[in-house]
C-alpha positions in Angstrom: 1.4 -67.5 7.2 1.6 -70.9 8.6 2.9 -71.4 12.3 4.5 -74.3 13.6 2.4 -75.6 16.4 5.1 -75.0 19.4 5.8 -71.5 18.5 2.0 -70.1 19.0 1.3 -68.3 22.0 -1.7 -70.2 23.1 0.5 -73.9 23.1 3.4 -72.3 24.9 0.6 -71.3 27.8 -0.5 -74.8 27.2 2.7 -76.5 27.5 3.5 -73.9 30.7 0.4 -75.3 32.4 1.1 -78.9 31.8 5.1 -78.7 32.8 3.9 -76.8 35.9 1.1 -79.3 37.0 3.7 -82.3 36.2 6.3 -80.4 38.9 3.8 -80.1 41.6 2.8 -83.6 41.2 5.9 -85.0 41.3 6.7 -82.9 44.4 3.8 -84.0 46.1 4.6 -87.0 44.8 7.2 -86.8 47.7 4.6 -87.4 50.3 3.5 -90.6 49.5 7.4 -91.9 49.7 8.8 -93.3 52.7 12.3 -91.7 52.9 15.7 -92.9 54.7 17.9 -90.3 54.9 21.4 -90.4 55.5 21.7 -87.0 56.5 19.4 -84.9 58.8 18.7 -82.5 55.9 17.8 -85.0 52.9 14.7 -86.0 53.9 13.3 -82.9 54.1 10.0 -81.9 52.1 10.7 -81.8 48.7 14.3 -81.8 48.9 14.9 -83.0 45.5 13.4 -80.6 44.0 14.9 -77.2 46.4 18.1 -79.0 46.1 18.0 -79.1 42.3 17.1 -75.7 42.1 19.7 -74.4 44.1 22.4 -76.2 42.3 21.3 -75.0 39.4 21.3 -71.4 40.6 25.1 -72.2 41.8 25.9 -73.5 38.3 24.5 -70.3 37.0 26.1 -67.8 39.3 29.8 -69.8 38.9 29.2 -69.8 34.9 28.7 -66.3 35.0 31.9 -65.4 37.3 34.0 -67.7 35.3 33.1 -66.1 32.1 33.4 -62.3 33.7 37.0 -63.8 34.4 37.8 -65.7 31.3 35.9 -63.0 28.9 38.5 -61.2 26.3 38.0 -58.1 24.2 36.1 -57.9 21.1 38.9 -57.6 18.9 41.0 -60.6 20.6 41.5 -62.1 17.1 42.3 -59.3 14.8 45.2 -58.8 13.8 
């Protein structure tokens, strides 16, 4: 049996590692910038990156309540 390259467990771990390390760099990245913020709270340590992720967690939790709302019955299209 002959597995595709991305699907074995040790390139996965691999490609885990290497995403993770590019995050951290990129956050600490942050550091080296000189930031002028407009607000009080944007230039903040790593505030792209917190403020991203809670977004994205916002996005998630709305999806879900608007498809709780918006769900219909299995059997919505039978006649």
């Amino acid at each position: 049996m002959d597995d595709h390259w991305l699907v074995r467990a040790t390139t996965i771990r691999r490609l885990w590692i290497a995403f993770a390390v590019v995050l951290v760099a990129v956050v600490l990245a942050d550091l080296a910038i000189e930031h002028h913020p407009y607000f009080g709270l944007d230039g903040t340590f790593g505030f792209g990156a917190w403020f991203g992720f809670g977004s994205c967690v916002v996005m998630i939790v709305f999806a879900k309540a608007l498809g709780a709302v918006l769900k219909r019955p299995d059997t919505y299209y039978d006649s």
